[in-house]
N, C-alpha and C positions, 0 to 999 in steps of 0.2 A: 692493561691486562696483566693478571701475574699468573707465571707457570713453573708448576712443578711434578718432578719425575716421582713418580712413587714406584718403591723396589721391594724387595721381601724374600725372605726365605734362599738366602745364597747359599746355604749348606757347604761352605769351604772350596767353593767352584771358584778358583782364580781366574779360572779363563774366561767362564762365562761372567762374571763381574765385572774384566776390562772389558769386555766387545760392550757393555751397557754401558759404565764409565764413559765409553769412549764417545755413544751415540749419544746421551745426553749432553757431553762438550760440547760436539758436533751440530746441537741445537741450540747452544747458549745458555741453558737451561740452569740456573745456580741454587734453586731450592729442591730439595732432595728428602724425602721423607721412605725411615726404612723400615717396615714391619718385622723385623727380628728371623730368629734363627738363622743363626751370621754362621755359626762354623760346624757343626753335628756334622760327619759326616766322614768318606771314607777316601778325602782329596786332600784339600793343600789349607788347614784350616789357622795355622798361622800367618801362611801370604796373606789369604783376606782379611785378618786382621791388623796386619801392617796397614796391607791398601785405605780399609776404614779408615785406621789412625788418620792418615795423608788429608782428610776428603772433610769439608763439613758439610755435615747431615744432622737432620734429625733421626733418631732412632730410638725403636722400644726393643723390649726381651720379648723374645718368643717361647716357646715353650720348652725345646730343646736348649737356648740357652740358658734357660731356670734348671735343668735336669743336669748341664755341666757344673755349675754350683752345688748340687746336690750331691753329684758326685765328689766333688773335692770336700764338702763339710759333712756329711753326714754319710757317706760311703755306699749311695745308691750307682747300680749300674746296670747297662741295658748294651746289648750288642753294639761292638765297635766303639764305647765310651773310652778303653783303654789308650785305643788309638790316639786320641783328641785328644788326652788328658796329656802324653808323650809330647804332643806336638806343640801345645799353646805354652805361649810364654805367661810370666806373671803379670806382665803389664796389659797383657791382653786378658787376665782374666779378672783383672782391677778394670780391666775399663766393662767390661759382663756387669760388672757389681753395681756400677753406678747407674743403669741403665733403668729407667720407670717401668712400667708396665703397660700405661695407657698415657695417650699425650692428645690436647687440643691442640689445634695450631689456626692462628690467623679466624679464630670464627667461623671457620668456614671445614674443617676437616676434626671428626673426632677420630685418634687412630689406635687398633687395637692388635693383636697380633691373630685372634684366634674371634670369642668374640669378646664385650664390653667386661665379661665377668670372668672370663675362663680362656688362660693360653692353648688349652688342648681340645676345646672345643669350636664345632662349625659351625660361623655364622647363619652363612648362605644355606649349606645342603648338611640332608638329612639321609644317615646311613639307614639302608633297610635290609632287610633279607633275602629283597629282591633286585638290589642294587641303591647305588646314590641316587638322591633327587633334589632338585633346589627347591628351597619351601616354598610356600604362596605367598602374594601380599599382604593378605591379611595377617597371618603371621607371623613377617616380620617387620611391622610394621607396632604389632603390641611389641616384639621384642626390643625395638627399639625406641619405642616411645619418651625412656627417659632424656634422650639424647638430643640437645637443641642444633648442633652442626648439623648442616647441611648434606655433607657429603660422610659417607662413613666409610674409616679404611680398614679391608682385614687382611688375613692373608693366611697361612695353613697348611690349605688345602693342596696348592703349589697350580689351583685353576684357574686361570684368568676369566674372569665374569665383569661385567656392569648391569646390577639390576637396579632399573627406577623405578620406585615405589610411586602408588597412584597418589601418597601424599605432598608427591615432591621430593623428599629425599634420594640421595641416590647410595649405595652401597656396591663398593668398589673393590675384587681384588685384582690385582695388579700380575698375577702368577708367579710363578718361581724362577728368580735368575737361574739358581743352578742343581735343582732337581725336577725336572719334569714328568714325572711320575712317581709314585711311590705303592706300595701295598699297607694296608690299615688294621688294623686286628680292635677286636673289641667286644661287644655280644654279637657282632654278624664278620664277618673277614669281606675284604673289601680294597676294589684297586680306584685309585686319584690316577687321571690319566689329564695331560695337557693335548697329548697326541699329535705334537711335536715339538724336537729337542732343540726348539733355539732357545737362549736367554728371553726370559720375559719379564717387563716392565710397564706403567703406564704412564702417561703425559695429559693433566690433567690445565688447560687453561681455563683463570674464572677472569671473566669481565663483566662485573656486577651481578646479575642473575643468572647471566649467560654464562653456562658451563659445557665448554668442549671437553673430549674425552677421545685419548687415542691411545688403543692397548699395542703393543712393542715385542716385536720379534726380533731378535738382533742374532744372528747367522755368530758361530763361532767355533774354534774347532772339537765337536764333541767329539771324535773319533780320540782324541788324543785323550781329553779330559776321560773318555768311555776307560781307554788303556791305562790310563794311573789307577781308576779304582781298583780292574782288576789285577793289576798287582799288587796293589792294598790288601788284596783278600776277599774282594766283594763283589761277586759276579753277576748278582741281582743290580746295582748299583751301574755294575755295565752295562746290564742290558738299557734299561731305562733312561741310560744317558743316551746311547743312539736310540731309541725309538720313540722315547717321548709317552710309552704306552706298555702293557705288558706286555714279554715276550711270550708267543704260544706255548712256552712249558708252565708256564705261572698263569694261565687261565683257566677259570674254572667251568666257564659257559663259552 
């Protein structure tokens, strides 16, 4: 049987990285696959990418890390870009560079950040006017039709889901080590909620056809990680690290 942890979207959360780090050792667990969006954010976005450095994994760009290259060569920026760009070193932003966009692994895992085509786009769910909804089988079942892997990774949205398609395939996110909520703007405004703030990861065993699946809560101290944002400047960012969820001043239903 072989098992691996799949992680995503750490947004510069050092704390919530080790308590995952830490549980994955704690399982034995040595294959490591990351969906990207390693540093964005208004935390500690050089530590985790020392800690990366340290660690072997497999890893893709997500879409925030495509937008800090943007920022450094073409002079795109988007709130709190400043921050990041201050804090990362050069070698961490040489190792951004090298990083694919999409990766197979092992036959068995196609892995994407967002979906197969698009870093900034949702696999799973679909933004409406009347809220998010996860699509039907049917639909994504054409969306993914080119795809011969079994299992598909995404990641994004910062939700942890496992949905099995009736064709068999299975499509996996893992949620967000280290943002557990966010708000979303776009043609409808829109909040990602995990609706609660521990680190989240998955632990995926395959032994032949047999595929185990277990999504991962790892307990860590957001209180503190909450209090770095808002000294960062980002009070949004606090709230969402303690609550996992919007806070009542940011709801709009």
């Amino acid at each position: 049987m072989s098992s691996y942890a799949i992680i995503s979207d750490i947004h510069g959360n050092s704390l919530a990285l080790q308590a995952v780090l830490d549980d994955i050792k704690s399982r034995g667990i040595t294959k490591i696959i990351n969906l990207g969006d390693h540093f964005f954010g208004a935390l500690e976005p050089e530590t985790v990418a020392a800690m990366l450095r340290e660690i072997s994994m497999l890893s893709i760009s997500g879409n925030t890390d495509r937008e800090i290259l943007q920022a450094i060569d073409d002079g795109f920026n988007k709130p709190g870009m400043e921050y990041v760009l201050d804090e990362l070193s050069e070698i961490s932003i040489a190792w951004l560079r090298g990083l694919p966009k999409t990766l197979t692994v092992d036959d068995l895992f196609f892995v994407c950040h967002g979906t197969p085509d698009s870093d900034d786009a949702y696999l799973l769910e679909q933004v409406t006017e009347h809220g998010v909804f996860v699509y039907k089988d049917e639909y994504l079942i054409k969306k993914t039709s080119h795809i011969s892997e079994r299992i598909i990774l995404c990641g994004h949205s910062h939700v942890n889901r496992v949905i099995y398609l009736s064709n068999g395939k299975i499509i996996l996110n893992p949620g967000s080590v280290g943002l557990p909520a966010y708000l979303g703007s776009g043609e409808y405004s829109f909040s990602m909620e995990s609706n609660t703030p521990h680190a989240k990861y998955a632990v995926v065993h395959a032994d032949g056809k047999q595929i185990n699946i277990e999504q991962v809560l790892c307990a860590y101290d957001w209180q503190k990680a909450s209090e770095a944002a808002k000294k960062n400047g980002n009070e949004k960012w606090a709230d969402f690290l303690l609550l996992g969820r919007m806070p009542k001043a940011l709801r709009t239903v």
